[in-house]
N, C-alpha and C positions, 0 to 999 in steps of 0.2 A: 574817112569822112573828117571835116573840119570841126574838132576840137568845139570851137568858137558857138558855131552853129548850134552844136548838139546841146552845148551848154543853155543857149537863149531858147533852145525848143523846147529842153527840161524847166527852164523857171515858168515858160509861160504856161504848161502845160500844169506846173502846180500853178499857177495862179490862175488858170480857169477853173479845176478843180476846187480851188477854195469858195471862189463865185458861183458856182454850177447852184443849180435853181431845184435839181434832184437828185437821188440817188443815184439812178442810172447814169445821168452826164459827169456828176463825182468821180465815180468810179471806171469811169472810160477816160477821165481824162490823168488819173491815178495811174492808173492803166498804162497808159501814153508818157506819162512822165517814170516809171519804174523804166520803161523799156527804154529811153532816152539814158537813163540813167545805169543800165547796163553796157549800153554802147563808149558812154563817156568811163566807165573803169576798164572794158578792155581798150579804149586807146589811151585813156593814160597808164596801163598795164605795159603797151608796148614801147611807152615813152618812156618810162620810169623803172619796171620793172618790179611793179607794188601794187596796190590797191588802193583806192577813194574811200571817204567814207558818204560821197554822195550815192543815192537811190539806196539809204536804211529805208527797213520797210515803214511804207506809207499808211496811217490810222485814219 
């Protein structure tokens, strides 16, 4: 999957999370962004051969 993408899906997904109007949209779009954020360290894992310190856990 493209790098690029997964990147803009993780920010917008924290920045709806920041907006979210409840706890339950919070936390699904937290959600959403942990799991973007696991994608984006295994392809920069296979790019690099390392780990991100992008998707620390989410408070």
């Amino acid at each position: 999957m493209d790098l690029n993408y997964l990147l803009a899906r993780h920010q917008v997904s924290l920045m709806r999370a920041d907006q979210s109007a409840c706890v339950a949209s919070r936390r699904s779009h937290q959600g959403l962004a942990s799991a973007y954020a696991a994608q984006i360290r295994t392809v920069q894992a296979d790019f690099t051969g390392s780990r991100s310190v992008i998707g620390a856990t989410i408070t």
